[in-house]
OpenMM code with the backbone's topology and positions (N, CA, C; nanometers):
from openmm import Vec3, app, unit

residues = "UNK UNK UNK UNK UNK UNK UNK UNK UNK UNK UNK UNK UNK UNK UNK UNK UNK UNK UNK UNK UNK UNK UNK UNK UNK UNK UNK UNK UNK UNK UNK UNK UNK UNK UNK UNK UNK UNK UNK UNK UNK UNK UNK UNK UNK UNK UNK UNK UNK UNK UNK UNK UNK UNK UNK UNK UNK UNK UNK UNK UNK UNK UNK UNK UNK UNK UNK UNK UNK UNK UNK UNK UNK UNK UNK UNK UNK UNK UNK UNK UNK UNK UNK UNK UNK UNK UNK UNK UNK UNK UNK UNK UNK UNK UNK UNK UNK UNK UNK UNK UNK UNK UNK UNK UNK UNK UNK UNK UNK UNK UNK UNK UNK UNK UNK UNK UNK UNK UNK UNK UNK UNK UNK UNK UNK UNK UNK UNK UNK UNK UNK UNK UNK UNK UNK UNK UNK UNK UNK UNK UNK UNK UNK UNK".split()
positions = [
    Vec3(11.0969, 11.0908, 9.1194),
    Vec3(11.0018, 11.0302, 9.0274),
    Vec3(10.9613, 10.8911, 9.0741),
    Vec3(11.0436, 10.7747, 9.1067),
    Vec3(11.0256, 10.6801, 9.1492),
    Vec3(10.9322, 10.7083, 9.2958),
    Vec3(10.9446, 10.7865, 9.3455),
    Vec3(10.8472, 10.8001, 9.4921),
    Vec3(10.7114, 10.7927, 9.4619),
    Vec3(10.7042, 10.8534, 9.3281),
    Vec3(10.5532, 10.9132, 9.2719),
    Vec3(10.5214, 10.7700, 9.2476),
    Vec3(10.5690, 10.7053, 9.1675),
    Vec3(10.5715, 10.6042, 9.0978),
    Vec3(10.4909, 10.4641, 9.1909),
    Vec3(10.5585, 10.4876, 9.3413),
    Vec3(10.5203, 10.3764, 9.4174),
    Vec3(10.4208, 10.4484, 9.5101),
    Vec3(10.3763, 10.5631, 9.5151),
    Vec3(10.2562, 10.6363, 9.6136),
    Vec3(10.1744, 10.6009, 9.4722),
    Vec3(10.1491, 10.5946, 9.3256),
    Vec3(10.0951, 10.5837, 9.2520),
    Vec3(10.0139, 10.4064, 9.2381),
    Vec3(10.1504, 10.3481, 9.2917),
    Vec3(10.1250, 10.1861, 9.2586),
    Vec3(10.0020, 10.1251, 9.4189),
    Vec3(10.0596, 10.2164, 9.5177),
    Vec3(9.9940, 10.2023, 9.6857),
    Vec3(9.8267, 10.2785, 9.6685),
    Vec3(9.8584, 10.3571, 9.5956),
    Vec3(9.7039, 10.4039, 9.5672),
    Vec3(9.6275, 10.3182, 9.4882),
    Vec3(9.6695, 10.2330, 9.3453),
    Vec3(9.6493, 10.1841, 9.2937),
    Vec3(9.5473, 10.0443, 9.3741),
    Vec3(9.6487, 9.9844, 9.4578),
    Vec3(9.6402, 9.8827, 9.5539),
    Vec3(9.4975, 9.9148, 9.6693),
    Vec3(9.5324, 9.9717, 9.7176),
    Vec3(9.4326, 10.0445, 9.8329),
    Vec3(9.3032, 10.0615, 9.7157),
    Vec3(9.2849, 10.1564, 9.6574),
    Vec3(9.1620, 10.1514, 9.4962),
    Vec3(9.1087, 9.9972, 9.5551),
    Vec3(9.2266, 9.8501, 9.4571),
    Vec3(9.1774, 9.7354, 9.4489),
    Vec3(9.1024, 9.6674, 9.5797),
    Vec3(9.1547, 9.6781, 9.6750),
    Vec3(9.1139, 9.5932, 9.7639),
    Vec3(9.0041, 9.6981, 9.8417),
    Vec3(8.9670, 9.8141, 9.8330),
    Vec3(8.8432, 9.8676, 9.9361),
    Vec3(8.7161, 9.9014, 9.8324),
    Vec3(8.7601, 9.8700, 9.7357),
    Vec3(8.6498, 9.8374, 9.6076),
    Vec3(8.5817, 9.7288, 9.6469),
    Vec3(8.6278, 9.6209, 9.6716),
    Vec3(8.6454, 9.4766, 9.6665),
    Vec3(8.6746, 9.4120, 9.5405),
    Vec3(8.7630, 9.5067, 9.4157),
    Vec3(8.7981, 9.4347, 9.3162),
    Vec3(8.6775, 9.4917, 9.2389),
    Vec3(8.6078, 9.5965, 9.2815),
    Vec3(8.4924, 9.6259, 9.1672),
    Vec3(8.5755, 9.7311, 9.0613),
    Vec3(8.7198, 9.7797, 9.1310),
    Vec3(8.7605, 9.9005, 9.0301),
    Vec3(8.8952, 9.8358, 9.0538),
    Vec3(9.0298, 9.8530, 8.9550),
    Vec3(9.2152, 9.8135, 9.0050),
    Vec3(9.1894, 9.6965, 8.9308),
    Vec3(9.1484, 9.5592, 8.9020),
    Vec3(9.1946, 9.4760, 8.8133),
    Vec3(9.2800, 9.5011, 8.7041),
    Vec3(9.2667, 9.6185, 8.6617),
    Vec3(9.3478, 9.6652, 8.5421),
    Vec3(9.4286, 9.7709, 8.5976),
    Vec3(9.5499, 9.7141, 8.5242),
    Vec3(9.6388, 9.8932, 8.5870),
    Vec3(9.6512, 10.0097, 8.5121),
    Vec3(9.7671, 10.0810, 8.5701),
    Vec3(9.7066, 10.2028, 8.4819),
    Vec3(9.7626, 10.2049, 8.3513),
    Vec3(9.8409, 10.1094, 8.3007),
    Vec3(9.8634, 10.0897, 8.1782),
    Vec3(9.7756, 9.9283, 8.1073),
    Vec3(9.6893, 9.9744, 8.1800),
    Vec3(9.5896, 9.8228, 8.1357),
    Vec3(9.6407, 9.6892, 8.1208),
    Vec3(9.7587, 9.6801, 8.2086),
    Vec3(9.8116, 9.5684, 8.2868),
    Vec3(9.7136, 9.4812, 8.3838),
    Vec3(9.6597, 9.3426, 8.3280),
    Vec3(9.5774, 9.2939, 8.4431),
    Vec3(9.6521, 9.2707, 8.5819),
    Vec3(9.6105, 9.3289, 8.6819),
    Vec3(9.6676, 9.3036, 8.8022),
    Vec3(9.5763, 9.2009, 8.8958),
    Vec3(9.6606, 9.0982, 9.0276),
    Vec3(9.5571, 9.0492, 9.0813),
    Vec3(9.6397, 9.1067, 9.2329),
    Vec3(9.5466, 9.0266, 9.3223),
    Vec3(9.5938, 9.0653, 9.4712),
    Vec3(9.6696, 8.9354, 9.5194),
    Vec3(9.8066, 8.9578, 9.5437),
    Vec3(9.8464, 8.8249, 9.6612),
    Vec3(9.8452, 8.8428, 9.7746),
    Vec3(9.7513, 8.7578, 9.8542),
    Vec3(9.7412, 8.7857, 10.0496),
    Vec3(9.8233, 8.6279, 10.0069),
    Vec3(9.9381, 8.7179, 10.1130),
    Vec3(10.0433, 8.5872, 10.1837),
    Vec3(10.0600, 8.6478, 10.3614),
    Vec3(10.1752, 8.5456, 10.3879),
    Vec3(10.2019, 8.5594, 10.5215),
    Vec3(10.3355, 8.5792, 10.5644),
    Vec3(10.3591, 8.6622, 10.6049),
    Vec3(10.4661, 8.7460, 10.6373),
    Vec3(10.5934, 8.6063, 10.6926),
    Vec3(10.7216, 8.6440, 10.6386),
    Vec3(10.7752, 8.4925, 10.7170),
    Vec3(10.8587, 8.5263, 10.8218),
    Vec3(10.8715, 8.6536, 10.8456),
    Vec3(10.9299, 8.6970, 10.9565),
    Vec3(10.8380, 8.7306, 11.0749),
    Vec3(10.6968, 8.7911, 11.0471),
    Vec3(10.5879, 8.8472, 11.1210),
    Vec3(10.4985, 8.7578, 11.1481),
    Vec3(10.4701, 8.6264, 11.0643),
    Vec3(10.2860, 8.5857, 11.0633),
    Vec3(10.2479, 8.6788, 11.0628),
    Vec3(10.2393, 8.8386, 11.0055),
    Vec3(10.1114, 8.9296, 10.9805),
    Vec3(10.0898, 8.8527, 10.7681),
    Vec3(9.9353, 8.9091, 10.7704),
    Vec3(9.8819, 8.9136, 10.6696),
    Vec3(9.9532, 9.0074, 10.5829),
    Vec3(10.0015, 8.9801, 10.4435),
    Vec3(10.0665, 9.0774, 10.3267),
    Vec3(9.9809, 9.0640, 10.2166),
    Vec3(9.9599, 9.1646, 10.1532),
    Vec3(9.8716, 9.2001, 10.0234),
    Vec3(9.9831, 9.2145, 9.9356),
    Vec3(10.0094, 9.1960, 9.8214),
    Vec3(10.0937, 9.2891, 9.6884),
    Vec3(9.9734, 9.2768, 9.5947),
    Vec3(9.9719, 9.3533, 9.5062),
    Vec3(9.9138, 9.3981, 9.3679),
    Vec3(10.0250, 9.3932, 9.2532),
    Vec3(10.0056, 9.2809, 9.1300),
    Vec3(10.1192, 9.2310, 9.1250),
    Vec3(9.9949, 9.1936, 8.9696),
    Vec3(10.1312, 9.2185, 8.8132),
    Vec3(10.0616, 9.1940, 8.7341),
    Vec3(10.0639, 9.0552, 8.7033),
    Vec3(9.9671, 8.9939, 8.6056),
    Vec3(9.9897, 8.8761, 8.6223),
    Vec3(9.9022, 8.8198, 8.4249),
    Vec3(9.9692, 8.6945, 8.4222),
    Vec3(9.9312, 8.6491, 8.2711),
    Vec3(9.8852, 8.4586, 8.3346),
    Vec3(9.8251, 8.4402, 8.2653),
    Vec3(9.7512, 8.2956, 8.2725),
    Vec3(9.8295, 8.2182, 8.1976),
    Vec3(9.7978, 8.0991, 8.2366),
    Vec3(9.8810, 7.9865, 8.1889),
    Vec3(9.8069, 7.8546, 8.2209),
    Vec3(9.6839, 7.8379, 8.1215),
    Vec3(9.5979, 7.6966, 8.1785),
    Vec3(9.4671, 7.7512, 8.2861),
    Vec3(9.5262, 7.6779, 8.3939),
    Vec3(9.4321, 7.6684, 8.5168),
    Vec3(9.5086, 7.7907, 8.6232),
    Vec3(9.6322, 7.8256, 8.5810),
    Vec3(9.7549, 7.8723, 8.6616),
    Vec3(9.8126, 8.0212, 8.6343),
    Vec3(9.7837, 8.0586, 8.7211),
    Vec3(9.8163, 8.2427, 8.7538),
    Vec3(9.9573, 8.2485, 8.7875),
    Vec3(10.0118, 8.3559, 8.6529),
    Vec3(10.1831, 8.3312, 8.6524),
    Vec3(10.2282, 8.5235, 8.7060),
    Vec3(10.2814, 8.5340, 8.8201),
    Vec3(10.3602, 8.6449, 8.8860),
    Vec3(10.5080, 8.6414, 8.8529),
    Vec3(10.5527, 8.7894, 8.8338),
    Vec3(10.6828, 8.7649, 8.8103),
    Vec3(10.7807, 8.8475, 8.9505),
    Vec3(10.8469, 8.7578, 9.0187),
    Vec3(10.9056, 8.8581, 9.1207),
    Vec3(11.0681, 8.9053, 9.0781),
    Vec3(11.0353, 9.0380, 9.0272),
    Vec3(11.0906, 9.1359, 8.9384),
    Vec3(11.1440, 9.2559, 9.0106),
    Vec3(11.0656, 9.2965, 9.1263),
    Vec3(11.1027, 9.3919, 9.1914),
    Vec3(11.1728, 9.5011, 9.0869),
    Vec3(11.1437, 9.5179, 9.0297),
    Vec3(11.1774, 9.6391, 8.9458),
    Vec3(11.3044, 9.6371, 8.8691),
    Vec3(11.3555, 9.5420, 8.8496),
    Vec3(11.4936, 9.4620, 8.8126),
    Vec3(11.6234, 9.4988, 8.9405),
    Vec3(11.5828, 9.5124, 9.0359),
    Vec3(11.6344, 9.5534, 9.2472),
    Vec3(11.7482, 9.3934, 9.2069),
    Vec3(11.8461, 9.4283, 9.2389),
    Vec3(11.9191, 9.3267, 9.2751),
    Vec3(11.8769, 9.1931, 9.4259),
    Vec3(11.7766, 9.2734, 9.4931),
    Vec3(11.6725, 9.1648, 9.5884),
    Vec3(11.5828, 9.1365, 9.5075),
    Vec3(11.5085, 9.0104, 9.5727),
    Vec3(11.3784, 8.9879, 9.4824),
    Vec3(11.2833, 9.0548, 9.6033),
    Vec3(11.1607, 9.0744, 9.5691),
    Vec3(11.0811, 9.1418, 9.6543),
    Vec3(11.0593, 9.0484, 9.7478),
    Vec3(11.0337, 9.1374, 9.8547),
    Vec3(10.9734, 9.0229, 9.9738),
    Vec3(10.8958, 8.9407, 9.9892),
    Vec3(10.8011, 8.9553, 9.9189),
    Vec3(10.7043, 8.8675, 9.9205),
    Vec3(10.7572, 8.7506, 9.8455),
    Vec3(10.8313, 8.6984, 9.7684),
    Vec3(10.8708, 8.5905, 9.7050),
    Vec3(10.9258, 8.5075, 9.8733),
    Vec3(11.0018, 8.5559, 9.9113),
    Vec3(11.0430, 8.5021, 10.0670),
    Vec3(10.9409, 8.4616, 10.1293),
    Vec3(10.8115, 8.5244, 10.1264),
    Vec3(10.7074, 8.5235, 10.1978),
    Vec3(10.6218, 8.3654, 10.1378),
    Vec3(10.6061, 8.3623, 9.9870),
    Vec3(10.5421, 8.2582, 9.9458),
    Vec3(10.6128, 8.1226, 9.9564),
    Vec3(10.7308, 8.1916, 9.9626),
    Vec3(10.8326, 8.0583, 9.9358),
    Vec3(10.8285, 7.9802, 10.1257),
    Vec3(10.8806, 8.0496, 10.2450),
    Vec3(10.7940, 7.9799, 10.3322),
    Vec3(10.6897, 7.9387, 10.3740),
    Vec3(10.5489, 7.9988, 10.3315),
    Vec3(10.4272, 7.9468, 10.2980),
    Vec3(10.3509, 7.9796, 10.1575),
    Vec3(10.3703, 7.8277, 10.1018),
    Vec3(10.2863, 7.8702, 9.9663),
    Vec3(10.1608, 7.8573, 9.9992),
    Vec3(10.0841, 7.8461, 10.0801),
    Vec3(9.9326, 7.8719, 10.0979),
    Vec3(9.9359, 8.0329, 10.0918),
    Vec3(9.8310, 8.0435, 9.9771),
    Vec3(9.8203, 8.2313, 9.9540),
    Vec3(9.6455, 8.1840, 9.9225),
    Vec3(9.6153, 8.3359, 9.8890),
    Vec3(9.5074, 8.3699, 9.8072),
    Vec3(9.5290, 8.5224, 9.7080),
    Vec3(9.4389, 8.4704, 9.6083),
    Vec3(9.4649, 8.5649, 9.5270),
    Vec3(9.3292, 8.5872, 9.4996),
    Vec3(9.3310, 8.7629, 9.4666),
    Vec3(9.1465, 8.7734, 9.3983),
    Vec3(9.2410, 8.8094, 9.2710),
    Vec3(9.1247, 8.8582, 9.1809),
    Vec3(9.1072, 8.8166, 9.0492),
    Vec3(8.9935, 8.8876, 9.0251),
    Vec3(8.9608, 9.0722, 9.0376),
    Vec3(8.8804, 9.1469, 9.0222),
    Vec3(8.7796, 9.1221, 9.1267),
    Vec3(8.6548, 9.0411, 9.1242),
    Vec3(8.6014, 9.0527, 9.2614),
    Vec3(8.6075, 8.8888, 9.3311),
    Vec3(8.6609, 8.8385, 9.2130),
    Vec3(8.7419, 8.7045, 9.3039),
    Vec3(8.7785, 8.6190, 9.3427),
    Vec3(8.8174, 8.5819, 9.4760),
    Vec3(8.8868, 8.5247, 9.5168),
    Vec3(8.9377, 8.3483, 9.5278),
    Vec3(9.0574, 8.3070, 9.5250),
    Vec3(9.1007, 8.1735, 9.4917),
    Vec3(9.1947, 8.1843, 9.6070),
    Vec3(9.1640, 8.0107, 9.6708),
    Vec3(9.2691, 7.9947, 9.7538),
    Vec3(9.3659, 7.9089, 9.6462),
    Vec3(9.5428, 7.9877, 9.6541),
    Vec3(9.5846, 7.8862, 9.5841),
    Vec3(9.7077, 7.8511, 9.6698),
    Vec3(9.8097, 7.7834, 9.6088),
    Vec3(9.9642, 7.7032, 9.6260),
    Vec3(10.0348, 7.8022, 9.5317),
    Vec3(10.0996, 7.8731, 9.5869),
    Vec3(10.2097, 7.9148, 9.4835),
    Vec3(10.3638, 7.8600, 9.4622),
    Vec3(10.4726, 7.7990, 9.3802),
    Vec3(10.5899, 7.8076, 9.3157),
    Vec3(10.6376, 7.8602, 9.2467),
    Vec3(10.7279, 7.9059, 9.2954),
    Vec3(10.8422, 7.9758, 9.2518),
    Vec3(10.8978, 7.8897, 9.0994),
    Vec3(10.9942, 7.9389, 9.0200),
    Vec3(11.0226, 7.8608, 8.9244),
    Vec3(11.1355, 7.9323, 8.8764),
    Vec3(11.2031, 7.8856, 8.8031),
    Vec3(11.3658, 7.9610, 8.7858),
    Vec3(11.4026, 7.9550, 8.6198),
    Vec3(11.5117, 7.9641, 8.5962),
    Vec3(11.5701, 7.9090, 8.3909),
    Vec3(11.5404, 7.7746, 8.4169),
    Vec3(11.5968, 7.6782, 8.5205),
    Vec3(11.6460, 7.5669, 8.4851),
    Vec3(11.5095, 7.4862, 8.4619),
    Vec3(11.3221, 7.5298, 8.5174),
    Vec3(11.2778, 7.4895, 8.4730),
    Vec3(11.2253, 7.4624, 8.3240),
    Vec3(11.1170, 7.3664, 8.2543),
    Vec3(11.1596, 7.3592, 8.1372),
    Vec3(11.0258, 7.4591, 8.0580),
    Vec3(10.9576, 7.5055, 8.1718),
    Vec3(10.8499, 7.6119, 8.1016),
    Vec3(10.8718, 7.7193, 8.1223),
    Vec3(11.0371, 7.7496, 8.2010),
    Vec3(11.0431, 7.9326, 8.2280),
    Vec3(11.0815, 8.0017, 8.0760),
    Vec3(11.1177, 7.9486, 7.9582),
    Vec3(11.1228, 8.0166, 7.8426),
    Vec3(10.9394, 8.0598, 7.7844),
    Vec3(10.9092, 7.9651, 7.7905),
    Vec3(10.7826, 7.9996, 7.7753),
    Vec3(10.6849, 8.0873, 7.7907),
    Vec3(10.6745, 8.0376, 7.9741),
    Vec3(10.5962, 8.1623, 8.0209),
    Vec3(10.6862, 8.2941, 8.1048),
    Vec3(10.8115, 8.3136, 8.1172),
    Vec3(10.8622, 8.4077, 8.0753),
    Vec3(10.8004, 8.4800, 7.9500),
    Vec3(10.7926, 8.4345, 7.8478),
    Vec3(10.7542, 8.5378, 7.7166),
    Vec3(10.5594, 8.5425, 7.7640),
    Vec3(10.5185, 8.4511, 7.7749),
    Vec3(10.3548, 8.4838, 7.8013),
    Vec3(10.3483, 8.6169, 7.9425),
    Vec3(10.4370, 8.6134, 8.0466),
    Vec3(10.3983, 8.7447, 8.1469),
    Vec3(10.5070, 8.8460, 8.0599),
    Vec3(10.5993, 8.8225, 7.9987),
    Vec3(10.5974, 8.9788, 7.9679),
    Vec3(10.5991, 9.0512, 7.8439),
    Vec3(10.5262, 8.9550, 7.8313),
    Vec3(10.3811, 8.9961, 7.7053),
    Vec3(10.3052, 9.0808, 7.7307),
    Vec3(10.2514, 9.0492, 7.8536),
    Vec3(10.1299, 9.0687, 7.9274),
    Vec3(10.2207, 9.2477, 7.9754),
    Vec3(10.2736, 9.2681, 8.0106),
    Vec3(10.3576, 9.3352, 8.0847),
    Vec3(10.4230, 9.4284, 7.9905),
    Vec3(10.4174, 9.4655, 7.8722),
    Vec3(10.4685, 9.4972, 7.7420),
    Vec3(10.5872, 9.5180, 7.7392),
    Vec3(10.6733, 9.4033, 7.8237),
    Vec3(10.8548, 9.4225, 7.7632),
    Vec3(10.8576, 9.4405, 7.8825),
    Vec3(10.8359, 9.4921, 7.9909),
    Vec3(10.9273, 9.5430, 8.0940),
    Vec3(10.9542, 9.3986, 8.1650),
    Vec3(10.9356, 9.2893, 8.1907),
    Vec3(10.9997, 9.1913, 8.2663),
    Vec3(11.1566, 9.1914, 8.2124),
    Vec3(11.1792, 9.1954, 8.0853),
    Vec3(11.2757, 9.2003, 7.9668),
    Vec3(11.3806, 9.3120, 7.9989),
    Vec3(11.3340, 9.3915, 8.0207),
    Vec3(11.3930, 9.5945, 8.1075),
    Vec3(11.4967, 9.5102, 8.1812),
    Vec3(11.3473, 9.4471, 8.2905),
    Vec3(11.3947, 9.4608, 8.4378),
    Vec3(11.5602, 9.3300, 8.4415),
    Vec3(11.5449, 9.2679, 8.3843),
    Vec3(11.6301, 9.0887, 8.3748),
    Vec3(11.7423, 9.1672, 8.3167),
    Vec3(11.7540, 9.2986, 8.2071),
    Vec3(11.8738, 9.3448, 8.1774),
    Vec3(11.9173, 9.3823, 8.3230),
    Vec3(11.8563, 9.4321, 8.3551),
    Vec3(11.8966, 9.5280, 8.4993),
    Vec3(12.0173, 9.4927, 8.6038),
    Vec3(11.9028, 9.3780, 8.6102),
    Vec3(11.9854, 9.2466, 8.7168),
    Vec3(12.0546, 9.1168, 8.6697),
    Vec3(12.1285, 9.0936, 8.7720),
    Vec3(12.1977, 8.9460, 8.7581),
    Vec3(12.1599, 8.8042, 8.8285),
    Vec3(12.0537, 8.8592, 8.8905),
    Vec3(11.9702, 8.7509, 8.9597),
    Vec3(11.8617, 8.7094, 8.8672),
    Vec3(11.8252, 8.5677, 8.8094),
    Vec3(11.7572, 8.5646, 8.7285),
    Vec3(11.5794, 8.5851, 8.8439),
    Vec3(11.4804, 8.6389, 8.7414),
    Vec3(11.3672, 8.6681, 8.7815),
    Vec3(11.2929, 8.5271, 8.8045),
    Vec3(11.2328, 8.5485, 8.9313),
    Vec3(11.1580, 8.4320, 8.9573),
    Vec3(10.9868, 8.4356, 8.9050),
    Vec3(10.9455, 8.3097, 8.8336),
    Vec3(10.7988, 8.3050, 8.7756),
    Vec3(10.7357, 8.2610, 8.9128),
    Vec3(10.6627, 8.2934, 8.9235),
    Vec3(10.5962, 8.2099, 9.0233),
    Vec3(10.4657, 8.1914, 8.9856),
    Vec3(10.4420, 8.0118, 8.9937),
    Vec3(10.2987, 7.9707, 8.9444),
    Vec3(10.2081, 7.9589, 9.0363),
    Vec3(10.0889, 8.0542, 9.0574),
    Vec3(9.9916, 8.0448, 9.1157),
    Vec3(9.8731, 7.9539, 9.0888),
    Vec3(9.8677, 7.8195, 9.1906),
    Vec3(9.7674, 7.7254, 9.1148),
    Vec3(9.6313, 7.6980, 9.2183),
    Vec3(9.5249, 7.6985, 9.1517),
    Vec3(9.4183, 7.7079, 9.2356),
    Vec3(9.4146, 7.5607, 9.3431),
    Vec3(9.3389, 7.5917, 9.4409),
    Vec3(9.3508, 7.4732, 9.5343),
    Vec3(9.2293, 7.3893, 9.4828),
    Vec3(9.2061, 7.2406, 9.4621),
    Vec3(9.0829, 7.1929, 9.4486),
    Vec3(9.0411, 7.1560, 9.5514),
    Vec3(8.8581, 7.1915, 9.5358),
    Vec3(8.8000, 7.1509, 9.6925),
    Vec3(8.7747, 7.0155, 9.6795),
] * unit.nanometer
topology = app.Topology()
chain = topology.addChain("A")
for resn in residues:
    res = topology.addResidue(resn, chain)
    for name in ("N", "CA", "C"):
        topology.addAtom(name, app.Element.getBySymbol(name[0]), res)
């Protein structure tokens, strides 16, 4: 089931980005999703995730959840050696800075509850799951 689950989420992805964001902003549980292009920190190749996401201000909030996986997904590794990313946002695109953010900051109660809001409970699932607390990561636009 889980196989289906992630050939479901890769189709999903592939949809978003050869659309150009004209179809996939929404998932299939009408989860807004956006695109993160980061950079690989082992490769320098280019990485995409499709990754849901809730607002906060000026600031696009990701949760790296990995499915409540005792790893955090790779790509958190990936932003965390270069936070220069871009993200689209249906057709689009923002260069931003992303951070990571943990409990000990003083807005992870907060927007913890604003993404998995957005997310209907499952950030909440996933944090039972694991013992690694889930990382927020704030996506903030770059000013020109």
């Amino acid at each position: 089931m889980s196989s289906l689950f992630v050939r479901t989420l890769q189709t999903h992805q592939w949809i978003y980005e050869h659309s150009g964001g004209l179809l996939g902003h929404r998932l299939l549980m009408g989860n807004p999703t956006l695109l993160l292009r980061h950079i690989g920190s082992r490769t320098g190749r280019s990485r995409t995730s499709a990754l849901t996401y809730a607002v906060d201000g000026e600031r696009y909030l990701v949760v790296a959840s990995n499915g409540g996986s005792p790893r955090p997904p790779a790509w958190l590794g990936n932003i965390t050696a270069n936070p220069a990313c871009e993200i689209q946002v249906g057709r689009r695109r923002l260069a931003v800075t992303a951070r990571p953010t943990f409990p000990d900051d003083p807005d992870y109660t907060r927007r913890f509850d604003l993404v998995d809001g957005v997310n209907k409970g499952r950030y909440h699932a996933y944090q039972q799951k694991t013992s690694r607390p889930l990382a927020i990561v704030e996506l903030t636009p770059d000013t020109a």
